[in-house]
N, CA and C atoms as an extended XYZ file, in Angstrom:
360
Properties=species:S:1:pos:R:3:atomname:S:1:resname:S:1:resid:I:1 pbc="F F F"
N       115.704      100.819       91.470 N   UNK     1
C       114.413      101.084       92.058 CA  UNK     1
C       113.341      100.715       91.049 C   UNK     1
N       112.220       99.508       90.902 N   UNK     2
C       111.943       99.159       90.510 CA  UNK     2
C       110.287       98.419       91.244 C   UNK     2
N       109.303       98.581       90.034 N   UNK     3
C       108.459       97.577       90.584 CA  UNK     3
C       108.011       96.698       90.170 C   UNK     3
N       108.195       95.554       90.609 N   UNK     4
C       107.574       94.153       90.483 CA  UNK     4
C       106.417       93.723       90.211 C   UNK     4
N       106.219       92.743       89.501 N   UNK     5
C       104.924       91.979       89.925 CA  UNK     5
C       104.907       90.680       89.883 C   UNK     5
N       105.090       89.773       90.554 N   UNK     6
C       105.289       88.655       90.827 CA  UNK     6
C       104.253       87.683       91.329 C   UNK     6
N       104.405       86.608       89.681 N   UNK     7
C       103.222       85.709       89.657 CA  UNK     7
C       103.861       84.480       91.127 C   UNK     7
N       102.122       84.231       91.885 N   UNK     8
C       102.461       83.257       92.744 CA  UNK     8
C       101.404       82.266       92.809 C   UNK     8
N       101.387       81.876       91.666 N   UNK     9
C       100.214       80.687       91.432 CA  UNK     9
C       100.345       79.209       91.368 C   UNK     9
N       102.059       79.082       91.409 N   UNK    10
C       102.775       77.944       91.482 CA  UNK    10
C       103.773       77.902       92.592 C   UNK    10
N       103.494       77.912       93.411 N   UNK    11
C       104.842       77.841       94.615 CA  UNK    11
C       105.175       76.838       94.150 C   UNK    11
N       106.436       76.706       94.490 N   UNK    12
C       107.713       77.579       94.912 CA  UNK    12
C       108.103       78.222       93.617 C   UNK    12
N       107.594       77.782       92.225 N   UNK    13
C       108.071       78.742       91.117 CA  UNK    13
C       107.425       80.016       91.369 C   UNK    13
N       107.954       80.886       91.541 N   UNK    14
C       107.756       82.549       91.698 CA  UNK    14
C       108.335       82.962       90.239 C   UNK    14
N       107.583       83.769       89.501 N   UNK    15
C       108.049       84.586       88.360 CA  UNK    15
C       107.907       85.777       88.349 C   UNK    15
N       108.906       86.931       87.987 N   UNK    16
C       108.820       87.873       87.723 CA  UNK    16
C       107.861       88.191       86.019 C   UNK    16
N       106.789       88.750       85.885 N   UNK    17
C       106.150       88.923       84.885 CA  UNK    17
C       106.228       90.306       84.140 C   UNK    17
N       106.282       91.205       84.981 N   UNK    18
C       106.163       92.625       84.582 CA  UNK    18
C       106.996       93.211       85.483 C   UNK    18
N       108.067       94.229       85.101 N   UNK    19
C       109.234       95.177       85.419 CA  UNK    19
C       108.788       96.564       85.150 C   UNK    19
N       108.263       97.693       86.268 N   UNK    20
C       108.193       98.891       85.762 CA  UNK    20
C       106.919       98.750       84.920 C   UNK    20
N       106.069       98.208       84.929 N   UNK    21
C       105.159       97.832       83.854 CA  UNK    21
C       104.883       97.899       82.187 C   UNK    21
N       106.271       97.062       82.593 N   UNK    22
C       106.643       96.679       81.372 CA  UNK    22
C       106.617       94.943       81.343 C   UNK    22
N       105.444       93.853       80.515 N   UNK    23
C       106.274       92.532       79.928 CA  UNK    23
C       107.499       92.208       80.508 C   UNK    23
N       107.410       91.251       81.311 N   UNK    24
C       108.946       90.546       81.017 CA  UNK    24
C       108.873       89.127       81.057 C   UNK    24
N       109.554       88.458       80.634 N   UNK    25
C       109.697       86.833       80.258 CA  UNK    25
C       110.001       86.416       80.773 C   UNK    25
N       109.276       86.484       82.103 N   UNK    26
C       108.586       85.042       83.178 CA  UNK    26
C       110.366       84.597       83.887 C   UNK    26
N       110.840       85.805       84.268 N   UNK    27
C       112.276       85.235       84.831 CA  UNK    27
C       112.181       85.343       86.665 C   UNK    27
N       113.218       84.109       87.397 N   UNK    28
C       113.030       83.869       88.331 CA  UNK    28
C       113.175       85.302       89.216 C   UNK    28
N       112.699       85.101       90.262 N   UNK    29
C       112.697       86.035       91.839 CA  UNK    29
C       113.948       86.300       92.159 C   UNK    29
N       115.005       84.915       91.626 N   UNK    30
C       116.047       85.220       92.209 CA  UNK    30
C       116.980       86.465       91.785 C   UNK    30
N       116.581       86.872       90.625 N   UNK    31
C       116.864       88.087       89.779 CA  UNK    31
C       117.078       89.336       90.710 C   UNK    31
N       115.950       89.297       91.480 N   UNK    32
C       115.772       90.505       92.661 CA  UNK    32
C       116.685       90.197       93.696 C   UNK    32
N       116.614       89.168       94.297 N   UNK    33
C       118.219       88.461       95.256 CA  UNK    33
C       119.455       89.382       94.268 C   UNK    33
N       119.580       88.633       93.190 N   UNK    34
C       120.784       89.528       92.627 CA  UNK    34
C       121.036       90.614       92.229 C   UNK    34
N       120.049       90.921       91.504 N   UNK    35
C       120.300       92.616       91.297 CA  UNK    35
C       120.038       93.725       92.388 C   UNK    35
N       118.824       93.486       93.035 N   UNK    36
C       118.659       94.376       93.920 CA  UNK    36
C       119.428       94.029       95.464 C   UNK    36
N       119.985       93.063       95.351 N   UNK    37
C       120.526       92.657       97.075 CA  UNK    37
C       119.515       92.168       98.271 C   UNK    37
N       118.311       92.069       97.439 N   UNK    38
C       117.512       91.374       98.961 CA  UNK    38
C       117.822       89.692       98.456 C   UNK    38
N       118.050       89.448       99.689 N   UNK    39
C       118.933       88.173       99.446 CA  UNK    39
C       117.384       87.249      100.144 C   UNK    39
N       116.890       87.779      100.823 N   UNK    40
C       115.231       86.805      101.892 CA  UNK    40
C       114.555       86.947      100.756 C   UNK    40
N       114.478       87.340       99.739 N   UNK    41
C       112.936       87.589       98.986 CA  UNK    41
C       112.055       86.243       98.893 C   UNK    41
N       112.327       85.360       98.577 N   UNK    42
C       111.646       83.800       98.912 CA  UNK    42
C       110.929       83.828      100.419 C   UNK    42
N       111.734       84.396      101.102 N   UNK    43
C       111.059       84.174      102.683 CA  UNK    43
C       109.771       85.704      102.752 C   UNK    43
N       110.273       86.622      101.748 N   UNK    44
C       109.281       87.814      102.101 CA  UNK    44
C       107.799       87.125      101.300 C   UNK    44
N       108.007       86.734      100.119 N   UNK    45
C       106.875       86.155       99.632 CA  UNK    45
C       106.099       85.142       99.976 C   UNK    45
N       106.472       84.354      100.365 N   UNK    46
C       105.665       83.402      101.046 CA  UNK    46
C       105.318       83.735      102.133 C   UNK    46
N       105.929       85.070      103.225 N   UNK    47
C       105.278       85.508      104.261 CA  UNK    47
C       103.598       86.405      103.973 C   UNK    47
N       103.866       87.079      102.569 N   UNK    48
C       102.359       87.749      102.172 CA  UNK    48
C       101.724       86.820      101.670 C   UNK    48
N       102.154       85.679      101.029 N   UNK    49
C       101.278       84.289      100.569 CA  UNK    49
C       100.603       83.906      101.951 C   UNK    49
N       101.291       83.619      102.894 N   UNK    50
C       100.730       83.376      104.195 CA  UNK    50
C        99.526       83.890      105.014 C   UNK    50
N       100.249       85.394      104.571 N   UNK    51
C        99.223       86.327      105.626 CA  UNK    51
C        98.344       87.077      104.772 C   UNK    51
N        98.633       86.989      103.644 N   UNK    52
C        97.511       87.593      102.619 CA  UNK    52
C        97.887       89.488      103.108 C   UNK    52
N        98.512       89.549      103.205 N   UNK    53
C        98.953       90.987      103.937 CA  UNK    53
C       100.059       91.805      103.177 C   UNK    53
N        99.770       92.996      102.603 N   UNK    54
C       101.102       93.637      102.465 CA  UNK    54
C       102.519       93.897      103.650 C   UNK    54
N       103.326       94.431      103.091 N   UNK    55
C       104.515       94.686      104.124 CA  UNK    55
C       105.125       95.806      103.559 C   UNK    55
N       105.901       96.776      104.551 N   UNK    56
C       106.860       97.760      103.969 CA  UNK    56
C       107.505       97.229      105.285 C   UNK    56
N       109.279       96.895      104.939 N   UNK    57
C       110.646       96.462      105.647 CA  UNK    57
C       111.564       96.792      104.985 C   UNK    57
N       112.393       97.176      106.076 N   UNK    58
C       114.123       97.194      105.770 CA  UNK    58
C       114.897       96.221      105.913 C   UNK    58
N       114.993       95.814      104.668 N   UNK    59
C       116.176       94.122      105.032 CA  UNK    59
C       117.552       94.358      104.736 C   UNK    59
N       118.600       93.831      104.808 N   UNK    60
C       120.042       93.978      105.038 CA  UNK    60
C       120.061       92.854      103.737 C   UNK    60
N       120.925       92.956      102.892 N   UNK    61
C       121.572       92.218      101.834 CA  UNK    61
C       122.849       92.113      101.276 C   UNK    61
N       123.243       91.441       99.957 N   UNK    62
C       124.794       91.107      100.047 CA  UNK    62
C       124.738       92.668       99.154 C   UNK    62
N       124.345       93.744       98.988 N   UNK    63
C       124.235       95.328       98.338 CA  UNK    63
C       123.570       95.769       99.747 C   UNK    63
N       123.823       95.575      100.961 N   UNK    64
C       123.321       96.494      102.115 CA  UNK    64
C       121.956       96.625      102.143 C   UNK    64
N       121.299       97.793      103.102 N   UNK    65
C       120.025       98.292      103.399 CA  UNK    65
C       119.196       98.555      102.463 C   UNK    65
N       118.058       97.792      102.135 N   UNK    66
C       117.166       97.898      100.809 CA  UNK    66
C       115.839       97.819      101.636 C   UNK    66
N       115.109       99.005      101.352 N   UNK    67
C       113.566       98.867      101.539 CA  UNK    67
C       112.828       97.685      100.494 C   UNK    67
N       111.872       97.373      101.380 N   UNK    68
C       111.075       96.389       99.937 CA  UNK    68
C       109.772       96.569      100.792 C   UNK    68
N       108.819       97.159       99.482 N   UNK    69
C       107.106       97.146       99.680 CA  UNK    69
C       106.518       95.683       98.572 C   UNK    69
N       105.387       95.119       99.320 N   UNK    70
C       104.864       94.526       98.802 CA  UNK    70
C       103.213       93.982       98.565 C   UNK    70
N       102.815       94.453       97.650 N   UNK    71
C       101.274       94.381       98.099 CA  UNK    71
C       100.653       93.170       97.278 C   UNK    71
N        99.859       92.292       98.078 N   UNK    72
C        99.708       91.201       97.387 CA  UNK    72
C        98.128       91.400       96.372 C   UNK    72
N        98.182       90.626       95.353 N   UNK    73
C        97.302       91.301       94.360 CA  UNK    73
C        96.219       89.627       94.614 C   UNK    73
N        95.032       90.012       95.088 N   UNK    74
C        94.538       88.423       95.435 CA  UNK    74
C        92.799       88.316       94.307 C   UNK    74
N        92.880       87.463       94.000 N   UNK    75
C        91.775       86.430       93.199 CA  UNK    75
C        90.571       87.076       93.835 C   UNK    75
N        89.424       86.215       93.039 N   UNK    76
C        88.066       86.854       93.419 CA  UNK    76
C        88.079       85.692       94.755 C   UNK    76
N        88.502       84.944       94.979 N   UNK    77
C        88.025       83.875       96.360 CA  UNK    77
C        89.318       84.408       97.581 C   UNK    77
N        89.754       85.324       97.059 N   UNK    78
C        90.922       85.534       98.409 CA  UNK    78
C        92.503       84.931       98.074 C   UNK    78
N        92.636       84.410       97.188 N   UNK    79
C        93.909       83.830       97.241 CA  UNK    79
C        95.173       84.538       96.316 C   UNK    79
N        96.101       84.818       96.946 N   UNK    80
C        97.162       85.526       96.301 CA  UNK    80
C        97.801       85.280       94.849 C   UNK    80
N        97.374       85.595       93.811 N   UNK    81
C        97.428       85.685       92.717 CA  UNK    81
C        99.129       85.915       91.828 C   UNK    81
N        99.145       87.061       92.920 N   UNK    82
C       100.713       88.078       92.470 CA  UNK    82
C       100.855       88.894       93.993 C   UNK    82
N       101.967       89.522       93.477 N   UNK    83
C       102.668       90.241       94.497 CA  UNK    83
C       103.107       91.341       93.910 C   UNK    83
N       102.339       92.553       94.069 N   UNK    84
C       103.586       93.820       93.807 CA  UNK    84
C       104.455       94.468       94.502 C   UNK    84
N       105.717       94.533       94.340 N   UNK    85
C       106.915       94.471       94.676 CA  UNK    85
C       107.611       95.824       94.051 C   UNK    85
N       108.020       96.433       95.272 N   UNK    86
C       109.063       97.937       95.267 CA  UNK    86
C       110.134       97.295       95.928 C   UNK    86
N       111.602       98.046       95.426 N   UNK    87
C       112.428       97.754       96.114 CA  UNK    87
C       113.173       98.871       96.068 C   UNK    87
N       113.847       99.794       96.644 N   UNK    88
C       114.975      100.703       96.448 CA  UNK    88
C       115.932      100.881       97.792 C   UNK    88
N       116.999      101.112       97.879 N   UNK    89
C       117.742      101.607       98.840 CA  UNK    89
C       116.957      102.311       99.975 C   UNK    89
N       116.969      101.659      101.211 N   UNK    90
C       116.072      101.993      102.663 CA  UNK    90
C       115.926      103.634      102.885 C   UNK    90
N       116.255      104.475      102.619 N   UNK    91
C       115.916      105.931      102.339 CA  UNK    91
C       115.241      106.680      101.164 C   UNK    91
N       115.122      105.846      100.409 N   UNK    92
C       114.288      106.127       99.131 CA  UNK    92
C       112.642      106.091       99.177 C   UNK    92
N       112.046      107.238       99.339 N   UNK    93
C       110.407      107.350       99.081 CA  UNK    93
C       110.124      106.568       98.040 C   UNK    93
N       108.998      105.854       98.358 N   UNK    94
C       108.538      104.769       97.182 CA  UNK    94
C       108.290      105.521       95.724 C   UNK    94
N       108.460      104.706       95.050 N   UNK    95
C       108.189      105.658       93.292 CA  UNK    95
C       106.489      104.879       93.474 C   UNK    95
N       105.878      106.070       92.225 N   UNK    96
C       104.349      105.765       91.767 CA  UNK    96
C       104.704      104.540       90.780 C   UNK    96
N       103.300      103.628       91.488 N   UNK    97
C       103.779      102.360       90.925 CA  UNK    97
C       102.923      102.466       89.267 C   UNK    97
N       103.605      101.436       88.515 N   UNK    98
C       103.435      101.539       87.095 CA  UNK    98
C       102.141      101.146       86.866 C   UNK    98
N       101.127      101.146       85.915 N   UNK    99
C       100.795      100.675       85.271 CA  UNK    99
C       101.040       99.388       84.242 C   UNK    99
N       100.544       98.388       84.046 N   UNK   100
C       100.924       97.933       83.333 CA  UNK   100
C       100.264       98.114       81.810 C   UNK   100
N       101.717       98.127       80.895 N   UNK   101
C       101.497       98.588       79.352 CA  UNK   101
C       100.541       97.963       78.409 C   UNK   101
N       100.712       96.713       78.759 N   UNK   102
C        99.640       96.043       77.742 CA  UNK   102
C        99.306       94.768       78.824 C   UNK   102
N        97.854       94.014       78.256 N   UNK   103
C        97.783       92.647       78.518 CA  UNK   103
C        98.251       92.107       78.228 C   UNK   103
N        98.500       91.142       79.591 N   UNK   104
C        99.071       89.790       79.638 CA  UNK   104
C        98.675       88.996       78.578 C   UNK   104
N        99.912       88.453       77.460 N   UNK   105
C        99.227       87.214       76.625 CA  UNK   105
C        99.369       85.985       77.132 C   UNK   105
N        99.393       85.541       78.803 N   UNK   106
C        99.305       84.057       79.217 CA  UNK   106
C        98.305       84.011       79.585 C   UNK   106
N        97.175       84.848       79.665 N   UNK   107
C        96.192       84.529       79.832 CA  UNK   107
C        95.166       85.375       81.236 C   UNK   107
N        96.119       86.559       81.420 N   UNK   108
C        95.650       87.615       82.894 CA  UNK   108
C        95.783       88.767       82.310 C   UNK   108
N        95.397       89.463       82.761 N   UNK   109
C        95.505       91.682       82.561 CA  UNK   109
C        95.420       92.076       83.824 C   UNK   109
N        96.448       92.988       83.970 N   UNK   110
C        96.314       93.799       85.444 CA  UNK   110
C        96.573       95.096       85.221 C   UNK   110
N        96.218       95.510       86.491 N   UNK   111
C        97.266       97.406       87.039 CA  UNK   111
C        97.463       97.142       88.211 C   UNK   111
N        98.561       97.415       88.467 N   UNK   112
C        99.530       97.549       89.411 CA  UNK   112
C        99.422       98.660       90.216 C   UNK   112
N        98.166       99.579       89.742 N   UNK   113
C        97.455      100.782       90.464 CA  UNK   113
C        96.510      100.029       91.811 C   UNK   113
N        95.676       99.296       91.047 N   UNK   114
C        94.151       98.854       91.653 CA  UNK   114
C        94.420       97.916       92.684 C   UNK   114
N        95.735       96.764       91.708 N   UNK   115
C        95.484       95.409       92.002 CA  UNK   115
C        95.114       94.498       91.158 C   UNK   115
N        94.182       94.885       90.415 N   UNK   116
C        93.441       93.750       89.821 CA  UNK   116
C        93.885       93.115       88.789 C   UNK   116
N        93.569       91.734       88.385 N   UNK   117
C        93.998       90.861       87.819 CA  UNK   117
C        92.585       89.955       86.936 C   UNK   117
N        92.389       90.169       85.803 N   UNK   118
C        91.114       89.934       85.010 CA  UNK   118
C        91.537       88.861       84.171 C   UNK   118
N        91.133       87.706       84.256 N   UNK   119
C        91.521       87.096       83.125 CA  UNK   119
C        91.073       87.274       81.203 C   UNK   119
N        91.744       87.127       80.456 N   UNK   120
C        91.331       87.697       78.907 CA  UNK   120
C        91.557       85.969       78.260 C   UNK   120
């Protein structure tokens, strides 16, 4: 049970940046396919890239029934920036999402509270 934040400024490269809001080193989406069992996550993200819209769903995976929340974190002109991303087993109340610990050194700062995304 974990939350995401997932840079989407390069489709189709999706990166995981921050875990729990904690830094992490820019590793693929597919990470969440494997560890957590949502096997669509490519198709969930580009559906909030699309619609500029959060989602809370129950998807079926190769680890069974997994809830996944996702709230998209968007730019000062509207455009989806990141994605924050919950995932836990489909009966699990969402956890309080993290903070993130420090700024980004590629060149962004966020919270995973607000949304927001400031460049430094």
């Amino acid at each position: 049970m974990s939350w995401y934040l997932i840079e989407t400024l390069c489709p189709p490269a999706y990166s995981i940046v921050f875990i729990d809001g904690t830094e992490h080193a820019w590793s693929s989406v597919l990470r969440i396919a494997r560890k957590d069992g949502v096997d669509s996550i490519v198709d969930l993200i580009e559906q909030v890239l699309r619609t500029r819209e959060g989602l809370d769903r129950n998807v079926v995976g190769h680890k069974g029934a997994r809830r996944v929340v996702m709230r998209p974190v968007l730019g000062y002109e509207g455009e989806v920036y990141g994605i924050k991303t919950w995932v836990a087993p489909s009966e699990t109340p969402i956890a309080p999402e993290e903070k993130l610990s420090r700024p980004v050194d590629r060149g962004v700062s966020g919270d995973l509270r607000s949304g927001a995304l400031v460049t430094v």
